[in-house]
NULO-493047 format. One record per residue (C-alpha): residue in three letters; x, y, z; residue number from 1. Coordinates in Angstrom, 3 decimals, decimal comma. Example, Ala and Ser with C-alpha at 12.3 -4.5 7.8 and 13.67 -1.06 7.14 Angstrom:
<rs>
+---------+----------+----------+----------+-----+
| residuo |       c1 |       c2 |       c3 | num |
+---------+----------+----------+----------+-----+
|     Ala |   12,300 |   -4,500 |    7,800 |   1 |
|     Ser |   13,670 |   -1,060 |    7,140 |   2 |
+---------+----------+----------+----------+-----+
</rs>
This chain:
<rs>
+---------+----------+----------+----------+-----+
| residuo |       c1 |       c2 |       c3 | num |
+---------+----------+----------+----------+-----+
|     Unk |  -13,123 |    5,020 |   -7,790 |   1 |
|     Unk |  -10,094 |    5,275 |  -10,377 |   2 |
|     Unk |  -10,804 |    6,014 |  -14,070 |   3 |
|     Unk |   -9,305 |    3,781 |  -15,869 |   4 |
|     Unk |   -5,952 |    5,453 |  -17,007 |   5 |
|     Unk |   -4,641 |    5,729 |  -13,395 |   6 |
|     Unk |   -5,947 |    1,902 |  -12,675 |   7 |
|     Unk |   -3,459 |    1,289 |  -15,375 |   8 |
|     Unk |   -0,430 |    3,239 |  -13,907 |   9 |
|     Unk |   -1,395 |    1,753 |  -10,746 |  10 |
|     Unk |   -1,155 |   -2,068 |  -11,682 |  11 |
|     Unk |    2,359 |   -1,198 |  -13,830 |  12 |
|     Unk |    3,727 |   -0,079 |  -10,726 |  13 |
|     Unk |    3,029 |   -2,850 |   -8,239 |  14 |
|     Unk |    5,320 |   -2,531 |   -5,512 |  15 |
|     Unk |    5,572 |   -5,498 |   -2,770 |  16 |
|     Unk |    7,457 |   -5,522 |    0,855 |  17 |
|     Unk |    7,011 |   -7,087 |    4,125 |  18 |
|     Unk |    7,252 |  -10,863 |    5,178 |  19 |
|     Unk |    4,388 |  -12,259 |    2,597 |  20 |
|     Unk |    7,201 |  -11,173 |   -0,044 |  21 |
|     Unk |    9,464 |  -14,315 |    1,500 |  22 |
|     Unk |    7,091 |  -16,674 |    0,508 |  23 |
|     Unk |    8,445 |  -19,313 |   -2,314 |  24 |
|     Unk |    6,289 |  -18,274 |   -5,677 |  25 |
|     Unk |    4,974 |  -15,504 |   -3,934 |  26 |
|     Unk |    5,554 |  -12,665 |   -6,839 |  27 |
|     Unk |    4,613 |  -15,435 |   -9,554 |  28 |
|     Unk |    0,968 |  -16,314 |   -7,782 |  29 |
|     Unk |    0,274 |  -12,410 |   -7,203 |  30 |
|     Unk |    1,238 |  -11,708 |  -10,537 |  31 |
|     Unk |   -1,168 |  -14,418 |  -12,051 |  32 |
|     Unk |   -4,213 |  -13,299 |  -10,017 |  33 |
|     Unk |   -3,692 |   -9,945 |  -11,080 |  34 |
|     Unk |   -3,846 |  -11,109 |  -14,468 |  35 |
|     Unk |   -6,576 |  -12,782 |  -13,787 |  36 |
|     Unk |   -8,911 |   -9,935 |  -12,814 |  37 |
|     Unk |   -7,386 |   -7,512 |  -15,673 |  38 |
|     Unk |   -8,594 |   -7,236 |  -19,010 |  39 |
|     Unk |   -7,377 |   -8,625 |  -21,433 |  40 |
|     Unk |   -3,759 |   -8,361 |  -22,625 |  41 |
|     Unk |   -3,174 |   -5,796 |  -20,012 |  42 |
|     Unk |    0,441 |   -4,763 |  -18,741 |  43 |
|     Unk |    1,657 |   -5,643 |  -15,406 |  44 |
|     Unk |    4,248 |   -5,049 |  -13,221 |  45 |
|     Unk |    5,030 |   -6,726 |  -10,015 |  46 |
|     Unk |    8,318 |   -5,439 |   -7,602 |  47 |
|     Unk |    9,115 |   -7,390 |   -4,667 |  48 |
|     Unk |   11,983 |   -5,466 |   -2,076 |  49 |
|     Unk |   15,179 |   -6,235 |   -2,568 |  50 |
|     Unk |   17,056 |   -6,960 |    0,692 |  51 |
|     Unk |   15,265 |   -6,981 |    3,674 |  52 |
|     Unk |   11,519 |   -7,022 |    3,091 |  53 |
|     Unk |   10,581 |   -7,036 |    7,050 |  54 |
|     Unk |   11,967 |   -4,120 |    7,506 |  55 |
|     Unk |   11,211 |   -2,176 |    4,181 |  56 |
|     Unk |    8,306 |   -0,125 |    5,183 |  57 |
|     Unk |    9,099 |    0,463 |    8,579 |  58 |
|     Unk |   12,488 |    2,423 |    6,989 |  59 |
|     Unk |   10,714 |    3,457 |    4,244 |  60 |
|     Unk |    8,046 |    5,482 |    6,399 |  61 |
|     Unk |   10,948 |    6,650 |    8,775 |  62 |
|     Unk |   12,743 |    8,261 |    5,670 |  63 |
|     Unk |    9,415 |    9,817 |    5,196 |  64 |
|     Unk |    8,084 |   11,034 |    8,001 |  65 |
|     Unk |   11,549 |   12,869 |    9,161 |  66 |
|     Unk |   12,124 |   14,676 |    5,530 |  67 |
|     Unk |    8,665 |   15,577 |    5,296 |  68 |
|     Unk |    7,697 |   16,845 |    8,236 |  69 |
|     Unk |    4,501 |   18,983 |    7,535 |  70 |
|     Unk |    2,931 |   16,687 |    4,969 |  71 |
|     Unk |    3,317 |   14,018 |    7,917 |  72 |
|     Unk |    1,998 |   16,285 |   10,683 |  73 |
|     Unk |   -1,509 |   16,364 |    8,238 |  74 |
|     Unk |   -1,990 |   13,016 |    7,506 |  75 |
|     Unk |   -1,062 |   11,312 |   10,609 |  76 |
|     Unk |   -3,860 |   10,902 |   14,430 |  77 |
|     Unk |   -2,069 |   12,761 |   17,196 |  78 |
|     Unk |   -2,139 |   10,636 |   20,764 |  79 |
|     Unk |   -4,836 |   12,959 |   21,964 |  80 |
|     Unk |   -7,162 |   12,060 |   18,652 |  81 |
|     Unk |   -6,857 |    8,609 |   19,045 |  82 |
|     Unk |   -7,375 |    8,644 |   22,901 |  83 |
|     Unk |  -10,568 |   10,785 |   22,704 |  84 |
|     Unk |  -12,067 |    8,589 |   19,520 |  85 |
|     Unk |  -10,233 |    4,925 |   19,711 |  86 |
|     Unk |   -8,740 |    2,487 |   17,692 |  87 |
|     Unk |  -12,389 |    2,247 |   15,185 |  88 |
|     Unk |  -11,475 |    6,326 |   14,547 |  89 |
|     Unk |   -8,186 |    4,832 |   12,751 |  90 |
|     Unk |  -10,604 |    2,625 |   10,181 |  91 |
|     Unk |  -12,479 |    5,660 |    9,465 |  92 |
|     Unk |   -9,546 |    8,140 |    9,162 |  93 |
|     Unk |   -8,862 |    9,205 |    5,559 |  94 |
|     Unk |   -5,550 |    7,386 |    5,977 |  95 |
|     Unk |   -6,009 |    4,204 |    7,046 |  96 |
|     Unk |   -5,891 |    1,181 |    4,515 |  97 |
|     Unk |   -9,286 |    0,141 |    5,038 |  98 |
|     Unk |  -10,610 |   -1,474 |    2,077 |  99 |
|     Unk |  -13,216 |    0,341 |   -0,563 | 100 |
|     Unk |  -15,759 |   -1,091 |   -2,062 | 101 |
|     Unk |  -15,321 |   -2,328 |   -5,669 | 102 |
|     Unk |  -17,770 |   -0,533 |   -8,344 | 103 |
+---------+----------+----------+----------+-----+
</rs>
C-alpha cells in the first residue's frame, strides 16, 4: 500500500505509548522483530513516551482535537452515525485502525 520510500520514513519514525511501553525489554524485542521483517541493513528507529505512557495518547488526541477543530470535525463518527450504523460502522470507517492486508 506504501511505496517503498515512505515505508522507510515510516519505520525511522517509530513512535510507541500506552501501557505495552512499561513492559521490561519492551522497546528492545519490538525493535528486533522489526528488524527482522526489514531488509537488509535497513535503518530503524524505535521511541517509547517519556513520562507517562498511559496517558500519552489520550493527551495527545485532546491537544489535537481542541486546536484543530475542523480537521477533527471530518475525520471523526458523530453520535447520530454511530447510533444509526453501530459499533462494525467504526471497523469500516476510513479512520479506524483496522488492520490492511499485507501485499
Amino acid at each position: 500500500r506504501y511505496t517503498k520510500e515512505v515505508q522507510e520514513e515510516m519505520v525511522q519514525n517509530v513512535y510507541c505509548t500506552g501501557g505495552n511501553v512499561g513492559f521490561p525489554g519492551f522497546q528492545k524485542r519490538l525493535e528486533n522483530e522489526l528488524m527482522a521483517i526489514r531488509p537488509f541493513q535497513s535503518v530503524l528507529r524505535v521511541q517509547v513516551v517519556r513520562g507517562d505512557p498511559m496517558l500519552d495518547a489520550w493527551r495527545g488526541m485532546s491537544k489535537w482535537s481542541s486546536e484543530c477543530n475542523e480537521t477533527f470535525k471530518k475525520v471523526s463518527v458523530t453520535r447520530q452515525e454511530y447510533e444509526e450504523m453501530g459499533g462494525h460502522y467504526i471497523k469500516k470507517y476510513f479512520a479506524s485502525n483496522e488492520p490492511l492486508p499485507a501485499t
